[in-house]
C-alpha positions, 0 to 999 in steps of 0.5 A: 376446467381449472380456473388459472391461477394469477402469481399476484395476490389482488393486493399487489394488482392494486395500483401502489405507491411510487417507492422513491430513494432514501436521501443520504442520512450523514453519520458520526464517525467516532475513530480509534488510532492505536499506536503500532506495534508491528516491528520498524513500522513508524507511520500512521494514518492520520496527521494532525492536519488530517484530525483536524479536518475530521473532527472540525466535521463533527467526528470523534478521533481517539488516539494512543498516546505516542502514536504519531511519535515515530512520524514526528507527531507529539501528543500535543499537535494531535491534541490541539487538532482536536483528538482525545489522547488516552493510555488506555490501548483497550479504550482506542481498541473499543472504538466503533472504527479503527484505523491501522497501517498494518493489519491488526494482531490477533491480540488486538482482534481481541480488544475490538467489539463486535460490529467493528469497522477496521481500515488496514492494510490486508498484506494477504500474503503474511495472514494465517486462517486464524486471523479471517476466523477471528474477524468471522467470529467478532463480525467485523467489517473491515477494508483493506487500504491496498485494494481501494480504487479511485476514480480512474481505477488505480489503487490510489495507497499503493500508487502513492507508497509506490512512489515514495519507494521509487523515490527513495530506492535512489537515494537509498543507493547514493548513500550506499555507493559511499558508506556501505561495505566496499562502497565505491565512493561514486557521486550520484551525480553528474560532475563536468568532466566524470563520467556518471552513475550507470543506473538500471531500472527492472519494471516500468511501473509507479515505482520505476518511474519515480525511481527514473525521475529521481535517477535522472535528477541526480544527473544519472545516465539510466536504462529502463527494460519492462517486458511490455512495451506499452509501459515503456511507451507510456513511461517515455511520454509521462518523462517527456524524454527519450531514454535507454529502453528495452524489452527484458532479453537476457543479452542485452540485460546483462550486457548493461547489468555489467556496465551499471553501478546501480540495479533497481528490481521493480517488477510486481507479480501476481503470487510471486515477483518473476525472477529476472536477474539470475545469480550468474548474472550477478556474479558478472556485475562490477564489484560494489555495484548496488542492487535495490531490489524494492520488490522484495516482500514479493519474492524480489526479481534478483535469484541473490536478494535475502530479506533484510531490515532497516537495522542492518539493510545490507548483505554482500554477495558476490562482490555486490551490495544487496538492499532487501528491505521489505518496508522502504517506506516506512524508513520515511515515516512522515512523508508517507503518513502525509501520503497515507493521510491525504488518502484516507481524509476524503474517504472518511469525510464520504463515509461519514456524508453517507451515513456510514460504511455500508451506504458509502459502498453502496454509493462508491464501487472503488471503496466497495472494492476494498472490502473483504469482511462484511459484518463477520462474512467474507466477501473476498473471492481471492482470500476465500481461494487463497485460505479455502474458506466460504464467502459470499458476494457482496451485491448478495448481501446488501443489494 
């Protein structure tokens, strides 16, 4: 009879020694801030104000010169918060973190070093398969911006450029209303004895909402339609007013598209915005009404919406002014760098406290959620779909 043999060896049923977690080990970051070069795009990520939080941490910021001009930043307002100015975009490039708005060209990949850490936004929908296989090859880590969570699980970039468009998408149309071709010189207001602007807002989300709060400032009369009722519950309670609501039925859409002076499409899709304002519908709007369609990069949710740019942001068709400018924000490059900026300062302040990238998303599972390359291995489902390329899961990796 065979003696059974034990899975242990007699040292491991020796009794051991307690193993007990390794205390947080705080890093120096040392961050790279090259100047855009994607078509209109003016902002940057950190503010003056921003660098010199992070450099009063012990941390190292280098930026290309004129980075920060387009957004009212000159060189001496970076220098005096403690950053190093260079000419050099190679030396920025080198830098062992770089921190970008848009996602970098492939020129740029180029000019990193292995091992980098890169802080962008993704924009999944304008990259090729080359760009991940330059990532892959450079073993970079890198964090796309759009896809980090906060602590109630929103997305804390999108949710802040959200508002902005919002915002803007107003005024945008109160300035269209009179200086646009067959404007039809209406006030966005409401003057005693005028009636006012009829607005229609598409889509009950972030961007819906800030467009409404602006609307209704401005004296507007509005009417909201979402196909969820729980959005337009929920936008009603955080207006803390009663206003025109209705589920998305094409009687009742056109019936206040016809009426409106103003359209907002703010409706998200997950691949593509649905349509939901077809041409006929068009066609039977008032001419010089304006359409905002802010979901635009998404495919927009008017069939008659063609992508323009902040150098000529206008087509007409049918009568009606269309606004199809992908980037809205970036029209407003300082308010949204001080919003970008406000984001990105605690993050890396909570890096730099964990001792770095990797145990800053051992630690936060909403930064965690941002990552999509890991030392040259793509850890991102959707991407790894998306373009057909193998990934691995992240707990796999660093668990």
């Amino acid at each position: 009879m065979t003696k059974p043999t034990s899975p242990f060896t007699a040292a491991q049923l020796l009794p051991q020694e307690e193993m007990l977690e390794v205390a947080k080990k705080r890093g120096d970051l040392y961050i790279g801030l090259p100047k855009e070069t994607y078509f209109q795009e003016k902002r940057i990520c950190l503010t003056p104000d921003a660098v010199a939080a992070v450099v009063a941490n012990g941390h190292k910021v280098l930026l290309e010169s004129g980075a920060g001009e387009e957004a009212g930043f000159s060189d001496k307002n970076y220098s005096d918060a403690g950053a190093q100015i260079t000419n050099d975009t190679k030396k920025v490039f080198g830098c062992p973190m770089i921190l970008k708005v848009e996602p970098p060209t492939m020129d740029e990949l180029e000019m990193m070093n292995p091992k980098t850490v890169l802080i962008s936004a993704l924009q999944l929908k304008t990259r090729q398969k080359s760009y991940f296989q330059a990532l892959k090859r450079k073993k970079i880590t890198a964090l796309a911006f759009e896809f980090i969570k906060d602590e109630d699980h929103s997305y804390p970039a999108v949710k802040a450029l959200s508002e902005i468009a919002g915002t803007a998408s107003v005024l945008i149309a109160a300035e269209l209303m009179v200086n646009a071709k067959k404007g039809k010189g209406l006030l966005f207001g409401n003057i005693s004895g005028v009636p006012p602007v009829e607005v229609v807002v598409i889509g009950a989300g972030t961007v819906g909402q800030f467009a409404i709060r602006s609307a209704m400032g401005l004296g507007a009369n509005v009417k909201v339609f979402d196909s969820s009722i729980t959005r337009l519950r929920k936008l009603q309670s955080n207006l803390g007013c009663t206003l025109y609501t209705s589920t998305i039925q094409p009687k009742n859409l056109l019936k206040s598209l016809r009426r409106c002076d103003v359209a907002i499409g703010a409706v998200r899709g997950d691949n593509r915005s649905p349509i939901i304002v077809s041409e006929q519908m068009v066609e039977k709007m008032k001419e010089g009404a304006v359409i905002i369609d802010v979901s635009v990069d998404m495919g927009g949710c008017f069939e008659t919406t063609e992508m323009t740019s902040h150098d000529k942001p206008t087509h007409i068709k049918h009568g009606v002014i269309h606004y199809g400018v992908p980037n809205i924000p970036a029209r407003y490059p300082r308010t949204a760098s001080i919003s970008i900026s406000n984001i990105f300062t605690p993050y890396l302040l909570e890096i730099a406290e964990c001792g770095g990238v990797e145990q800053a998303i051992r630690y936060d599972p909403g930064l965690a959620n941002g990552l999509y390359f890991y030392r040259g291995i793509l850890t991102s489902k959707s991407i790894s779909d998306w373009f057909d390329l193998p990934h691995s899961d992240i707990n796999l990796l660093m668990f």
